[in-house]
PDB file as gemmi writes it, atoms N, CA and C in Angstrom:
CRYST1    1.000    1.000    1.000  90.00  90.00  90.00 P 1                      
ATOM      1  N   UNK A   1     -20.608  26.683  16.902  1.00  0.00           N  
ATOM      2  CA  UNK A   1     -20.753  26.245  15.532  1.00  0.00           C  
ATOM      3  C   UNK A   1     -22.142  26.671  15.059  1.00  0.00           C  
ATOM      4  N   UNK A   2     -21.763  27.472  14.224  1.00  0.00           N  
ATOM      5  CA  UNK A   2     -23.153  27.753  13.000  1.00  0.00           C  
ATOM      6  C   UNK A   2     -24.072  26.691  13.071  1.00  0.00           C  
ATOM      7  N   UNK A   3     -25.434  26.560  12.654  1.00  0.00           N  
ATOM      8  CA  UNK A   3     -26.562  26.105  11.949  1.00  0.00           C  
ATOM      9  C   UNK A   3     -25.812  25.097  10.801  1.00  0.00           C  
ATOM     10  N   UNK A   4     -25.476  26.421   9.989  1.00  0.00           N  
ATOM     11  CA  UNK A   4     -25.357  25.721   8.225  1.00  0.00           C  
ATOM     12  C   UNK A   4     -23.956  25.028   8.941  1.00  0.00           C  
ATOM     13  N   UNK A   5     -23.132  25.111   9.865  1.00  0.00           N  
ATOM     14  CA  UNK A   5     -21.686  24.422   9.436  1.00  0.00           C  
ATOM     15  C   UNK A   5     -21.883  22.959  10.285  1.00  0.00           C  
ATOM     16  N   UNK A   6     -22.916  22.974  11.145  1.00  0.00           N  
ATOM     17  CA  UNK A   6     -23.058  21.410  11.787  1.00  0.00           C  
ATOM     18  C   UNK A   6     -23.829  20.578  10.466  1.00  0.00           C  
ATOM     19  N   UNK A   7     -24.584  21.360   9.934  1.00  0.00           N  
ATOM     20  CA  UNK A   7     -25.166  20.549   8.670  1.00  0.00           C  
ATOM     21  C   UNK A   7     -24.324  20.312   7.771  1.00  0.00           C  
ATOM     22  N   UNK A   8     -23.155  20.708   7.361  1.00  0.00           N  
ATOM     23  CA  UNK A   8     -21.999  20.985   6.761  1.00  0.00           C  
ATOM     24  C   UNK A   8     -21.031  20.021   7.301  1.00  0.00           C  
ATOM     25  N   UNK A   9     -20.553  19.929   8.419  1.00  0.00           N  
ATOM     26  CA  UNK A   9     -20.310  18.574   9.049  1.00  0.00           C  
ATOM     27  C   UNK A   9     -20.863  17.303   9.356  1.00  0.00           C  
ATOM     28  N   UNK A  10     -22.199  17.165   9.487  1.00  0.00           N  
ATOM     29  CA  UNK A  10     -23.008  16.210   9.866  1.00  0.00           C  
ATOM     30  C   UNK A  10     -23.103  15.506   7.704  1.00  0.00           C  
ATOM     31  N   UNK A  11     -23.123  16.208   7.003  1.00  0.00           N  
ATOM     32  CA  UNK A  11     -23.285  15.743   5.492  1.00  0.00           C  
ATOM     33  C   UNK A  11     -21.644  15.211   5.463  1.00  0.00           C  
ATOM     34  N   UNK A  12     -20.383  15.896   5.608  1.00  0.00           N  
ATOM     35  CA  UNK A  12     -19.309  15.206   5.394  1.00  0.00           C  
ATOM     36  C   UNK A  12     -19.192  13.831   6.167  1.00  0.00           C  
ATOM     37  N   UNK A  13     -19.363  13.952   7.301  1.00  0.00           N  
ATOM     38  CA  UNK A  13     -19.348  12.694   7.743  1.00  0.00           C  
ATOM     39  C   UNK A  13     -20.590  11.407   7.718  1.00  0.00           C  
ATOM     40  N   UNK A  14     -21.484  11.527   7.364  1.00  0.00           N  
ATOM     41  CA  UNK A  14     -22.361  10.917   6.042  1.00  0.00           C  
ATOM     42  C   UNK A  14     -21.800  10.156   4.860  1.00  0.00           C  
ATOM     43  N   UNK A  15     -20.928  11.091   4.387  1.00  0.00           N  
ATOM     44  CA  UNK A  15     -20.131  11.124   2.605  1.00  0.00           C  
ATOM     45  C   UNK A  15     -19.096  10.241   3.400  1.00  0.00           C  
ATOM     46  N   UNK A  16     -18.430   9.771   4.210  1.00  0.00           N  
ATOM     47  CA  UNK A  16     -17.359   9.144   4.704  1.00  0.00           C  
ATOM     48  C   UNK A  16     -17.551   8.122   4.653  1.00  0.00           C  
ATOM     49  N   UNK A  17     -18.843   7.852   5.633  1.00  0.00           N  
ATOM     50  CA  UNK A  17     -19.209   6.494   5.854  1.00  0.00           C  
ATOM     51  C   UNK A  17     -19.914   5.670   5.063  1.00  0.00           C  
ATOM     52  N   UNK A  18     -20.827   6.519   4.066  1.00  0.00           N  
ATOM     53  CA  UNK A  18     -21.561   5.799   2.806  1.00  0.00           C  
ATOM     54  C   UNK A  18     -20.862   4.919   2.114  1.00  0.00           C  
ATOM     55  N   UNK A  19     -20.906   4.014   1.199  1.00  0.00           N  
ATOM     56  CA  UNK A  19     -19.979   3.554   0.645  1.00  0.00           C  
ATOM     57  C   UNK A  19     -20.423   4.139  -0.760  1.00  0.00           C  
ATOM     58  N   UNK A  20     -19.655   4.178  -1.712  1.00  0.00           N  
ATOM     59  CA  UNK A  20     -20.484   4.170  -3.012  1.00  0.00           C  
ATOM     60  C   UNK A  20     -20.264   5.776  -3.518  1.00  0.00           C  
ATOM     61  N   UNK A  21     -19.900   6.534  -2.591  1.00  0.00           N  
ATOM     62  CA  UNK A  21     -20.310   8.172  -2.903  1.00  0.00           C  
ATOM     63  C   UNK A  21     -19.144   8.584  -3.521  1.00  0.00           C  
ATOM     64  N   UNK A  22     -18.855   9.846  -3.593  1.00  0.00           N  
ATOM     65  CA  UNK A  22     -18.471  10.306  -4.209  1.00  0.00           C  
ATOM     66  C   UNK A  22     -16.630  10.510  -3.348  1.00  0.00           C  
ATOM     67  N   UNK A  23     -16.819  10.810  -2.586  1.00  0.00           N  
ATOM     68  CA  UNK A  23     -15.761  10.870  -1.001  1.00  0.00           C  
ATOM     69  C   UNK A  23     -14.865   9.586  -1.033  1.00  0.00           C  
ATOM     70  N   UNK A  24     -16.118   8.452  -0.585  1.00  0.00           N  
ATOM     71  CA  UNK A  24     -14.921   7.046  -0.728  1.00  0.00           C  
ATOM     72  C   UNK A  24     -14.365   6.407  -2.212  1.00  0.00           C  
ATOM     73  N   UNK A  25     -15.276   6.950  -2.890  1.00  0.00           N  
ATOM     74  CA  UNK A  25     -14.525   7.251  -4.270  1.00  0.00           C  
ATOM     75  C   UNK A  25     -12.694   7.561  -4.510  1.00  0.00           C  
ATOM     76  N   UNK A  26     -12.920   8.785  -4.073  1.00  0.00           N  
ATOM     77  CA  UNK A  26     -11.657   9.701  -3.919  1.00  0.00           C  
ATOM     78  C   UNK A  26     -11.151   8.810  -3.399  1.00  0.00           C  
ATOM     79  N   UNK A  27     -11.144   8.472  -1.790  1.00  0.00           N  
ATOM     80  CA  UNK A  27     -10.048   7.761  -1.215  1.00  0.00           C  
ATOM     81  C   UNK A  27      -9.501   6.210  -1.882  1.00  0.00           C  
ATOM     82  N   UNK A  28     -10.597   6.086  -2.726  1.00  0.00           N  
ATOM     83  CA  UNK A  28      -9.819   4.282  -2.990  1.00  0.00           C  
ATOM     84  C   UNK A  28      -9.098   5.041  -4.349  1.00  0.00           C  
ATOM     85  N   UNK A  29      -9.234   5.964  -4.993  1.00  0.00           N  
ATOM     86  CA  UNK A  29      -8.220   6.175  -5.932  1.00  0.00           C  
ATOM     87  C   UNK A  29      -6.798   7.128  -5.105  1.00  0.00           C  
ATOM     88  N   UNK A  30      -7.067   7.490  -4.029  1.00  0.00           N  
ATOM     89  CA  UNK A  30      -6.010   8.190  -3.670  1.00  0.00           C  
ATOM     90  C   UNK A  30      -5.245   6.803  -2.627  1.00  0.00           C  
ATOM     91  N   UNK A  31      -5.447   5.882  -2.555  1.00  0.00           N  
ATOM     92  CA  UNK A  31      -5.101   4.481  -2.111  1.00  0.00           C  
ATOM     93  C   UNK A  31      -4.405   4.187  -3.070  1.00  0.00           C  
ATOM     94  N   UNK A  32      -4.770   3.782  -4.151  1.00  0.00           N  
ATOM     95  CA  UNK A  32      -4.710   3.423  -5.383  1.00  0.00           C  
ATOM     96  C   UNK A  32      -3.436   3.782  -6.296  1.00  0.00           C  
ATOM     97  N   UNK A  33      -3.207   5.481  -5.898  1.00  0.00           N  
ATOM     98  CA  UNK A  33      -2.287   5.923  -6.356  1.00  0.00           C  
ATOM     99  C   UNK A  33      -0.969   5.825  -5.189  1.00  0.00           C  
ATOM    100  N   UNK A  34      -1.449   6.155  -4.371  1.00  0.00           N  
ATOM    101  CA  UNK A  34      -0.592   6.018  -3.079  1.00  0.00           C  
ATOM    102  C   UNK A  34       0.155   4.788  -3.698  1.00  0.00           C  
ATOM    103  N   UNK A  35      -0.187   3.420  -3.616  1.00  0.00           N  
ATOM    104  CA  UNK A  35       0.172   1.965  -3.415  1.00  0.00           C  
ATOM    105  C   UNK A  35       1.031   1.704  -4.949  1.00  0.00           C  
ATOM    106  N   UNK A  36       0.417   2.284  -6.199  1.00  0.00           N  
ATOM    107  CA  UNK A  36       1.615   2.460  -7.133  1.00  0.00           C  
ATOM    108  C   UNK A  36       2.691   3.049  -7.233  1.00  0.00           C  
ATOM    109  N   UNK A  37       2.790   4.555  -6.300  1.00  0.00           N  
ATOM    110  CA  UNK A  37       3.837   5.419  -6.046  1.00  0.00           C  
ATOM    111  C   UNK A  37       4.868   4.205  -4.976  1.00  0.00           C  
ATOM    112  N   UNK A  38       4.290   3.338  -4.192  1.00  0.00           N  
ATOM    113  CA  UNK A  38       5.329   2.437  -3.383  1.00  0.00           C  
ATOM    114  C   UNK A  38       5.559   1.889  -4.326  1.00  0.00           C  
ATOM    115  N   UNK A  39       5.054   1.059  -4.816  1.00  0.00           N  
ATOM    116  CA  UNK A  39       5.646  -0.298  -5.642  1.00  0.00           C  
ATOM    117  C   UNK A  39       6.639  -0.502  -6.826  1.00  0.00           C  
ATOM    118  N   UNK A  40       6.672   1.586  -7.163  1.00  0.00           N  
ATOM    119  CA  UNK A  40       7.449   1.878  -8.115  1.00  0.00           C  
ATOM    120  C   UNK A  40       8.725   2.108  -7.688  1.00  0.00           C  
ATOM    121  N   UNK A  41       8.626   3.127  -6.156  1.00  0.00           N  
ATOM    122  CA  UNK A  41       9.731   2.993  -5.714  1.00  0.00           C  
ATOM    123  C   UNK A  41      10.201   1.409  -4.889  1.00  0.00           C  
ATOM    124  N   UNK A  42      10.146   0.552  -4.565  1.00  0.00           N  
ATOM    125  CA  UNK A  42      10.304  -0.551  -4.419  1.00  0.00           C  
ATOM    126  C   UNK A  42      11.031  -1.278  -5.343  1.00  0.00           C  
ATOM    127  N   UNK A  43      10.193  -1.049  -6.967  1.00  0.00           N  
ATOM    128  CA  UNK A  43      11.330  -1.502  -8.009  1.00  0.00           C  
ATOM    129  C   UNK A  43      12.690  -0.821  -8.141  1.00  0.00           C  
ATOM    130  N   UNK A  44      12.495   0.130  -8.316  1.00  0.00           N  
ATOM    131  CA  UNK A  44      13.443   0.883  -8.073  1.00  0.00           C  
ATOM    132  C   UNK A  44      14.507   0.493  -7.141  1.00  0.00           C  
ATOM    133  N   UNK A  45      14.348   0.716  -5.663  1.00  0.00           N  
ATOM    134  CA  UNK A  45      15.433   1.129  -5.125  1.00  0.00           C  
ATOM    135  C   UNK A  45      15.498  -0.541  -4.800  1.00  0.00           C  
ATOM    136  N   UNK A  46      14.802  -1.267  -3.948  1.00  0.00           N  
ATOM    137  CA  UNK A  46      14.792  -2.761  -3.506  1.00  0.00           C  
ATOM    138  C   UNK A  46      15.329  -3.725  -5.054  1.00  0.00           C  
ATOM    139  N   UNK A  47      14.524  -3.833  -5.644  1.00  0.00           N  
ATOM    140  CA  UNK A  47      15.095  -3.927  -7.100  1.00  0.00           C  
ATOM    141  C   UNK A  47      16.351  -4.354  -7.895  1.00  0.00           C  
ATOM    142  N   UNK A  48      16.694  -3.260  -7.652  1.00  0.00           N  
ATOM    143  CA  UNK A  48      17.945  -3.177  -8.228  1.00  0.00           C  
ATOM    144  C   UNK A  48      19.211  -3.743  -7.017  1.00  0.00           C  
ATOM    145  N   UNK A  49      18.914  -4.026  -6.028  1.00  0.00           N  
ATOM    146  CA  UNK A  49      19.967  -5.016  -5.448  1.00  0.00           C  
ATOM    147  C   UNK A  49      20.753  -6.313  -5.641  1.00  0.00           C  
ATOM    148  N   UNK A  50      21.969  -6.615  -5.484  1.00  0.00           N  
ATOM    149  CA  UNK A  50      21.973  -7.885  -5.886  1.00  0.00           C  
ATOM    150  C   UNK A  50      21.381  -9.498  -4.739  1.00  0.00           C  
ATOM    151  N   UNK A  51      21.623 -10.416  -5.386  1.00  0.00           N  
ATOM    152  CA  UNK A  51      21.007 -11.602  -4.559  1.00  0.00           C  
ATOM    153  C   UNK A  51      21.567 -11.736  -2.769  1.00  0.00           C  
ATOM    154  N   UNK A  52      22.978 -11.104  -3.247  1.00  0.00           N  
ATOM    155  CA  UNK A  52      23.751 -11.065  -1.988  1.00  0.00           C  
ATOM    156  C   UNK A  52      23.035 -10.094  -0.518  1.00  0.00           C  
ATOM    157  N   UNK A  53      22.572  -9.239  -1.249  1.00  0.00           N  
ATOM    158  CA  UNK A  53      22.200  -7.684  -0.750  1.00  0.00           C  
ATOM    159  C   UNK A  53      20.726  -8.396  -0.015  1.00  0.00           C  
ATOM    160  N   UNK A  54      19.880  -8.886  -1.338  1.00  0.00           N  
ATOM    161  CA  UNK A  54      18.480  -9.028  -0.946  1.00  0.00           C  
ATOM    162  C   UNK A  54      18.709 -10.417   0.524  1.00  0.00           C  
ATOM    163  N   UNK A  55      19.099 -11.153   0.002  1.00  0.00           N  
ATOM    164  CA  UNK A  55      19.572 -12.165   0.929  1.00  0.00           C  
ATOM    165  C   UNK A  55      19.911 -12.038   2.527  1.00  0.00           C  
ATOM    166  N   UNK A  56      20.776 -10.713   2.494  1.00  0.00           N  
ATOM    167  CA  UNK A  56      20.792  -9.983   3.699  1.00  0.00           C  
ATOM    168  C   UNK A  56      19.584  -9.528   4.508  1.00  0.00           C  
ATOM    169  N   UNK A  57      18.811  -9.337   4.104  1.00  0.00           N  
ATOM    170  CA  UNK A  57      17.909  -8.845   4.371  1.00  0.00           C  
ATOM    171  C   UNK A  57      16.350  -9.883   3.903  1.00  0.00           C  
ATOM    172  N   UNK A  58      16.798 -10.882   3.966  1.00  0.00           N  
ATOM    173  CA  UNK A  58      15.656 -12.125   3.561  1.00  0.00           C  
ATOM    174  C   UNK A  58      14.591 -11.863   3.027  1.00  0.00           C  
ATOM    175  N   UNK A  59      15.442 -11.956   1.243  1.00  0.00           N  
ATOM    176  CA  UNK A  59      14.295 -11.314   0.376  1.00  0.00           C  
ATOM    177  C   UNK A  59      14.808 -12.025  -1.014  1.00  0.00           C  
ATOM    178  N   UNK A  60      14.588 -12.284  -1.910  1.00  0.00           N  
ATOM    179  CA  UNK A  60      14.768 -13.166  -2.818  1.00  0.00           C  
ATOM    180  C   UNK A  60      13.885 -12.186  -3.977  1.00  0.00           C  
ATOM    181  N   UNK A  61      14.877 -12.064  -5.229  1.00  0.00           N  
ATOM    182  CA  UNK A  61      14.382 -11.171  -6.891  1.00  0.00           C  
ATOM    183  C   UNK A  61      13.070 -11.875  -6.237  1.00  0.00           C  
ATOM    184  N   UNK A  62      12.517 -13.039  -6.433  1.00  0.00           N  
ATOM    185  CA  UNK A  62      10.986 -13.275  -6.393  1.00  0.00           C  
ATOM    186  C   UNK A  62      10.201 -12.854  -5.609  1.00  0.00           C  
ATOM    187  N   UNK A  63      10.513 -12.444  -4.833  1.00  0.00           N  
ATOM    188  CA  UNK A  63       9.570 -11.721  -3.734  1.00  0.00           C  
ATOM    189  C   UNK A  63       9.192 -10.713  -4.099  1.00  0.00           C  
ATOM    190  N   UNK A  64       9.996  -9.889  -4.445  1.00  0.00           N  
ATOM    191  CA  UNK A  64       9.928  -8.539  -4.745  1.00  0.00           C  
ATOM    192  C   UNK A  64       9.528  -8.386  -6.263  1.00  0.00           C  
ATOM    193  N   UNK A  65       9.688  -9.222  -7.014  1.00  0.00           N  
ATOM    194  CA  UNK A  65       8.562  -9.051  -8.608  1.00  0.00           C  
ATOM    195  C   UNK A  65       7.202  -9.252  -8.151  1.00  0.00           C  
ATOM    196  N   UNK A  66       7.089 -10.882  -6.809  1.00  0.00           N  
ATOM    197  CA  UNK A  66       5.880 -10.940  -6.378  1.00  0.00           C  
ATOM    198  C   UNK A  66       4.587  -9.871  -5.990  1.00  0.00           C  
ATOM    199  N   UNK A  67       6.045  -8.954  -4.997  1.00  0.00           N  
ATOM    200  CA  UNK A  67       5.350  -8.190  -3.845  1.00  0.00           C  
ATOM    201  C   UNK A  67       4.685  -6.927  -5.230  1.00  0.00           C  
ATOM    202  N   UNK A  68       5.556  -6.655  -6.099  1.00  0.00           N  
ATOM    203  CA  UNK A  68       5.448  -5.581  -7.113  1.00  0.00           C  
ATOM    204  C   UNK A  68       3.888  -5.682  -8.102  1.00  0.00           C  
ATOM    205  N   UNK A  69       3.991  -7.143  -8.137  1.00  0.00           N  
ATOM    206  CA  UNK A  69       3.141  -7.156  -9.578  1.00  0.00           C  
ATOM    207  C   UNK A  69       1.711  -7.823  -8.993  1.00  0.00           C  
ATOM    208  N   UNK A  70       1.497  -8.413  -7.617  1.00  0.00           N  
ATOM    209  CA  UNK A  70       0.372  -8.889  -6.946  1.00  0.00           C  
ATOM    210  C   UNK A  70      -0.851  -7.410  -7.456  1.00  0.00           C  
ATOM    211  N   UNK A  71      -2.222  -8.218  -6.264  1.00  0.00           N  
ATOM    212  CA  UNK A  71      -3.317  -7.244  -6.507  1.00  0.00           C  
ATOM    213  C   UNK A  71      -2.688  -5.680  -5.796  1.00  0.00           C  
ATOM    214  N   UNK A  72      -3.011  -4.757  -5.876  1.00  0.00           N  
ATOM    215  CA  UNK A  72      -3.550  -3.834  -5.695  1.00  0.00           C  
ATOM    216  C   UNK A  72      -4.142  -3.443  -4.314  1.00  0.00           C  
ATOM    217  N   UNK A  73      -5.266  -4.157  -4.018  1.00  0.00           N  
ATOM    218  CA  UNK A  73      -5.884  -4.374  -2.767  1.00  0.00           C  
ATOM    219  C   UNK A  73      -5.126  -5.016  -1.387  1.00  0.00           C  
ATOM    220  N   UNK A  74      -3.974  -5.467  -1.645  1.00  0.00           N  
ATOM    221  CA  UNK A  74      -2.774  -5.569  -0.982  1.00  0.00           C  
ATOM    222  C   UNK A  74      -1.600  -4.829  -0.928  1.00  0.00           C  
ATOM    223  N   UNK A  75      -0.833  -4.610   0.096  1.00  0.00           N  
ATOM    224  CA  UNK A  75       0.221  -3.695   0.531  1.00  0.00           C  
ATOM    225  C   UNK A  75       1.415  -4.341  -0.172  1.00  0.00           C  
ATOM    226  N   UNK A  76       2.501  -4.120  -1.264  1.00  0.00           N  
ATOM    227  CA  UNK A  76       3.845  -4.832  -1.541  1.00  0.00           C  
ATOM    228  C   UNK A  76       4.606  -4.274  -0.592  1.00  0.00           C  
ATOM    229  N   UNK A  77       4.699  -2.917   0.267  1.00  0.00           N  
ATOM    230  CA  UNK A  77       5.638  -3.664   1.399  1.00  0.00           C  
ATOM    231  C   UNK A  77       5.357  -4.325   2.744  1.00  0.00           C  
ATOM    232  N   UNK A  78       4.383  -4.249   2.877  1.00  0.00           N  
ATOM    233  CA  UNK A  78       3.552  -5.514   3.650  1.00  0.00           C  
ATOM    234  C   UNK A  78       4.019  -6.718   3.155  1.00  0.00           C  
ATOM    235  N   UNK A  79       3.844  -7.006   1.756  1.00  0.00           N  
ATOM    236  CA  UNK A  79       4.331  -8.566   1.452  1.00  0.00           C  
ATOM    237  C   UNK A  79       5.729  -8.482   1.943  1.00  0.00           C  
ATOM    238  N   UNK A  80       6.343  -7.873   1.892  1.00  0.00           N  
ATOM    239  CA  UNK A  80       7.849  -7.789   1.303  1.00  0.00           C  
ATOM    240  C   UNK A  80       8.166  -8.084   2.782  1.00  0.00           C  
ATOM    241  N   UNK A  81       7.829  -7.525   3.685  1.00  0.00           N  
ATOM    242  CA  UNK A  81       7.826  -7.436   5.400  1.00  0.00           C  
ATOM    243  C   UNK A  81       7.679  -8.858   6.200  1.00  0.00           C  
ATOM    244  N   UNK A  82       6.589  -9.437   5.428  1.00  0.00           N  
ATOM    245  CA  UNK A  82       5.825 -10.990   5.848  1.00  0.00           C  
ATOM    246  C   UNK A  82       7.118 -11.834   5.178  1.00  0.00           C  
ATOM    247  N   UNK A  83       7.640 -11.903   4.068  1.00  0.00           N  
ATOM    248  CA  UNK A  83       8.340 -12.701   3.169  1.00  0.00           C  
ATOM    249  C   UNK A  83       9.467 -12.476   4.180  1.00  0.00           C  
ATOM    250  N   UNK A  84      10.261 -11.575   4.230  1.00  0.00           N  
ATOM    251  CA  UNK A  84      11.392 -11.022   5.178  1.00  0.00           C  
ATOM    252  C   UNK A  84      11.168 -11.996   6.693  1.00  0.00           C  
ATOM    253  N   UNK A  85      10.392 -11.367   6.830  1.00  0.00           N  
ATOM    254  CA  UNK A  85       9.807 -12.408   8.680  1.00  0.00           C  
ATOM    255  C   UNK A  85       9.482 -13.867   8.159  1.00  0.00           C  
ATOM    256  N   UNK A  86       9.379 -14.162   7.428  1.00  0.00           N  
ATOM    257  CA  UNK A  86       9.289 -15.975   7.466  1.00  0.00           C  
ATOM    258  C   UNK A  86      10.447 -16.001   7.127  1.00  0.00           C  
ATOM    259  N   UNK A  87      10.947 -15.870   6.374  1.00  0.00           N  
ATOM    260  CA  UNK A  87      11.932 -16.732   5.552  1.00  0.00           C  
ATOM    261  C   UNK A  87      13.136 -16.176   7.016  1.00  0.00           C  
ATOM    262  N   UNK A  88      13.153 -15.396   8.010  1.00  0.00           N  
ATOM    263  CA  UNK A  88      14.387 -14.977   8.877  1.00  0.00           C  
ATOM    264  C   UNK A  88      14.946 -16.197   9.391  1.00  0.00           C  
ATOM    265  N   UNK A  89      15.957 -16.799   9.636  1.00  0.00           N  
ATOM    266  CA  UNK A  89      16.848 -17.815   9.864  1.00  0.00           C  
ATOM    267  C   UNK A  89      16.483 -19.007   9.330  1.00  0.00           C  
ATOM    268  N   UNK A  90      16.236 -18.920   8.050  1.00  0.00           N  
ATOM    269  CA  UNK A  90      15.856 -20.030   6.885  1.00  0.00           C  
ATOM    270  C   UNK A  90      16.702 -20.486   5.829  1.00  0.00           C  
ATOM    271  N   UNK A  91      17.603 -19.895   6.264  1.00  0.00           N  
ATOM    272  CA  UNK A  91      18.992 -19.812   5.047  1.00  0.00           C  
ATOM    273  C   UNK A  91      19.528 -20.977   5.280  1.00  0.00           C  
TER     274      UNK A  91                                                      
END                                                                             
């Protein structure tokens, strides 16, 4: 490895770990977008099931408006996963 390309590596991984820069920037909007691209498909396909369907699968319309419309800084199919695992032989 080059001179200039360890300095070139040694600055990217700098930009990673900083907080605040320009790098972790990027990633909380590419998070950001990531986590709306789920939640859209979630409405979508989870969504549109009926009570019978969601039920099967231990999930209730409220969960899933929950899991949809919560923060951001949380996973909706993470919620949706946790809601599913409690509520399993609760019927």
């Amino acid at each position: 490895m080059t001179r200039r390309n360890a300095a070139q590596a040694t600055l990217a991984q700098t930009a990673r770990r900083v907080p605040g820069t320009f790098l972790h920037s990027f990633e909380r909007l590419l998070a950001f977008v990531h986590e709306w691209r789920t939640r859209r498909e979630i409405e979508r396909s989870v969504g549109r099931l009926s009570n019978f369907h969601l039920r099967d699968v231990g999930l209730t319309k409220f969960d899933v408006e929950a899991a949809c419309f919560d923060s951001f800084d949380r996973s909706a199919s993470r919620a949706l996963m946790s809601a599913s695992q409690n509520r399993t032989g609760n019927w």
